[in-house]
C-alpha positions as CSV (number, residue, x, y, z in Angstrom):
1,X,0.0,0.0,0.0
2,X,1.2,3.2,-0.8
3,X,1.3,6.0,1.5
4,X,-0.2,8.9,1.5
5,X,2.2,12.1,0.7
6,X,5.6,9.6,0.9
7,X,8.2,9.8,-2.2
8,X,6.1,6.8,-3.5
9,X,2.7,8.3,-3.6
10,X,3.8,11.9,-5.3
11,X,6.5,9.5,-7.8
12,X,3.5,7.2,-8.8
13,X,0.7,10.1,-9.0
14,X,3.2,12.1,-11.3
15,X,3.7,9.0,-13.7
16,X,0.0,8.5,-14.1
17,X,-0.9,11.8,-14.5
18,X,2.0,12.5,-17.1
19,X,0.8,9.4,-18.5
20,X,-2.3,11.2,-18.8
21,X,-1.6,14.5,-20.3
22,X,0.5,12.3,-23.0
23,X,-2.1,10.1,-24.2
24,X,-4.9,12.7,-24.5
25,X,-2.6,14.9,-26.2
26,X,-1.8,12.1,-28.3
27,X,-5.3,11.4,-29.0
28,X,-5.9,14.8,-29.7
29,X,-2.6,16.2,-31.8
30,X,-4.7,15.8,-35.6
31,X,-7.2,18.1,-34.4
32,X,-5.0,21.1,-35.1
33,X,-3.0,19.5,-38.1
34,X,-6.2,18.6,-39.9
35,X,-5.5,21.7,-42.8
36,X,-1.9,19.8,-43.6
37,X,-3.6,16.7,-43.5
38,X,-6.4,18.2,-46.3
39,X,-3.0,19.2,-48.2
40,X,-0.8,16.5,-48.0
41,X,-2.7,13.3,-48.8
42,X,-5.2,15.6,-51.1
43,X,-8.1,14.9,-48.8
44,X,-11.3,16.7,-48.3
45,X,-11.7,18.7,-44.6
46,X,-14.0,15.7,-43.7
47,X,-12.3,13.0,-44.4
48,X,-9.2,14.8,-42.9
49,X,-11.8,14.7,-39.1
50,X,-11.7,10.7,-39.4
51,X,-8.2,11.4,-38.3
52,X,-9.8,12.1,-34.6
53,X,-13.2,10.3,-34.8
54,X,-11.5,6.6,-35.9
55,X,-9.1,6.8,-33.0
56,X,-11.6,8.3,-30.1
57,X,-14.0,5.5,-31.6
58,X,-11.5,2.6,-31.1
59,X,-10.6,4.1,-27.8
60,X,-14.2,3.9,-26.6
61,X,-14.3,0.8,-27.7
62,X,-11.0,-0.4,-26.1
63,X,-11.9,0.9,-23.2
64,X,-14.9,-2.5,-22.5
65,X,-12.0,-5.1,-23.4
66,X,-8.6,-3.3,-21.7
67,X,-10.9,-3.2,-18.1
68,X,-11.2,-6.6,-17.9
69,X,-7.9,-7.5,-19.2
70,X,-6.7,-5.2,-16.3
71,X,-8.4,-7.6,-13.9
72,X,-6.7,-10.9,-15.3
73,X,-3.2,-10.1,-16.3
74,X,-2.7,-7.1,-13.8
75,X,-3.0,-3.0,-13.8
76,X,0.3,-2.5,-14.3
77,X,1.4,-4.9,-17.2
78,X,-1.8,-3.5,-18.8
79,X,-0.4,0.3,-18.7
80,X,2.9,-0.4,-19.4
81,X,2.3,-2.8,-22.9
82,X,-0.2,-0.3,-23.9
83,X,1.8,2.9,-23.2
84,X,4.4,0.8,-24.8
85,X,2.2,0.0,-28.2
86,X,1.0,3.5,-28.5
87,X,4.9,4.7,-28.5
88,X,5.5,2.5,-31.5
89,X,2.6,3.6,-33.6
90,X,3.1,7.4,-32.4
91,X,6.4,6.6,-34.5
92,X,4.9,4.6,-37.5
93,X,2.9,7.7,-38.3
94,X,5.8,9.3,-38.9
95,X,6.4,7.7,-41.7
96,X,2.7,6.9,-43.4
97,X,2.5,7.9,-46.9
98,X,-0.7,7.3,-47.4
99,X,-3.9,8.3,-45.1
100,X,-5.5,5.1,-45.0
101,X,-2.5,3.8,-43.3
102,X,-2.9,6.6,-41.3
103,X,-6.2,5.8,-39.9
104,X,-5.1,2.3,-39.2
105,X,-2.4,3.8,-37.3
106,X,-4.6,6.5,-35.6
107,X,-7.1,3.3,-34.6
108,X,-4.0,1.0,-33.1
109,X,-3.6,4.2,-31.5
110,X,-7.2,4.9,-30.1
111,X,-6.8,1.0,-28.5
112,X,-3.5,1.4,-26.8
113,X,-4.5,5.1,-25.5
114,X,-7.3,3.2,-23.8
115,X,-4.9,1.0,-21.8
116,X,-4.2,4.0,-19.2
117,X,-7.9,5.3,-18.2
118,X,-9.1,1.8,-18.0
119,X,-6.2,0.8,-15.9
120,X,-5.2,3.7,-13.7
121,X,-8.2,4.5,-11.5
122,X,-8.4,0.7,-10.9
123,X,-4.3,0.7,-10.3
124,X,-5.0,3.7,-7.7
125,X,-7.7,2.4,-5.7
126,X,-5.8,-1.2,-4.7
127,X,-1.9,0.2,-4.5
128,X,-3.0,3.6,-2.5
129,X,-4.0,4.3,1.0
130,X,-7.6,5.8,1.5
131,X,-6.4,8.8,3.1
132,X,-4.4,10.0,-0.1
133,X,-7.1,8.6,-3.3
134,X,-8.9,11.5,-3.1
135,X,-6.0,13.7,-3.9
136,X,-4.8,11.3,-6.3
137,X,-7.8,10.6,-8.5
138,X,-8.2,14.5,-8.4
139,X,-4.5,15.1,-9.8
140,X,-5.7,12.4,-12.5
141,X,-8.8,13.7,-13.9
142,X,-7.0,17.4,-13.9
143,X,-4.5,15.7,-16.0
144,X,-7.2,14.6,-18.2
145,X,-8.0,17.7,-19.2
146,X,-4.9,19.1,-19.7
147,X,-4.1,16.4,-22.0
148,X,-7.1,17.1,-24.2
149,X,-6.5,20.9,-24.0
């Protein structure tokens, strides 16, 4: 059990909430780059939004599967193969040519993004101490938002 305010509690409620801000930005960074999407593949402005909608949909969707798998192979080897999975795609777009690829990417990426949230509220409430989930959880969700800002 961690304790509440101890070295462990503020080093563990830092990586989650990092965690955070990185995987709703990363589910979030096409939003503003949709114009050089619409100019580099030569797509229309709609098609360009699928870059968002496929992986927020896939996400959502990974989000009833991941839980579960949480609960049978563990919180933390849930978080840390996701976060790992969503590192490698985050790199293979870098090098799509094409945007259908793209969207497969961007979905892969929507499934591994889902690995935190499932995981970390679950992770929180059986590693740390009543007294300091409150403050935890709190730090989380504010993350949240910052990530998607």
């Amino acid at each position: 059990m961690i304790q509440t305010h101890s070295k462990a509690f503020w080093r563990a409620t830092l990586a989650l909430c990092i965690g955070s801000v990185m995987v709703f930005s990363n589910l979030y960074i096409t939003q503003p780059l949709l114009p050089q999407l619409v100019e580099v593949f030569d797509i229309d402005s709609l098609e360009a939004t699928l870059s968002v909608s496929v992986a927020t949909l896939c996400l959502g969707g990974a989000l009833l599967l991941l839980g579960p798998l949480s609960d049978a192979y563990g919180r933390r080897v849930v978080i840390h193969t996701t976060l790992l999975l969503l590192c490698l795609t985050t790199f293979a777009t870098a090098f799509v040519s094409d945007y259908h690829t793209l969207l497969v990417l961007r979905g892969l990426q929507g499934v591994f993004i889902a690995g935190l949230p499932a995981a970390a509220m679950a992770y929180m409430g059986e590693e740390f101490e009543p007294q300091g989930l409150l403050l935890a959880v709190g730090l989380y969700i504010g993350a949240n938002s910052v990530g998607g800002v």
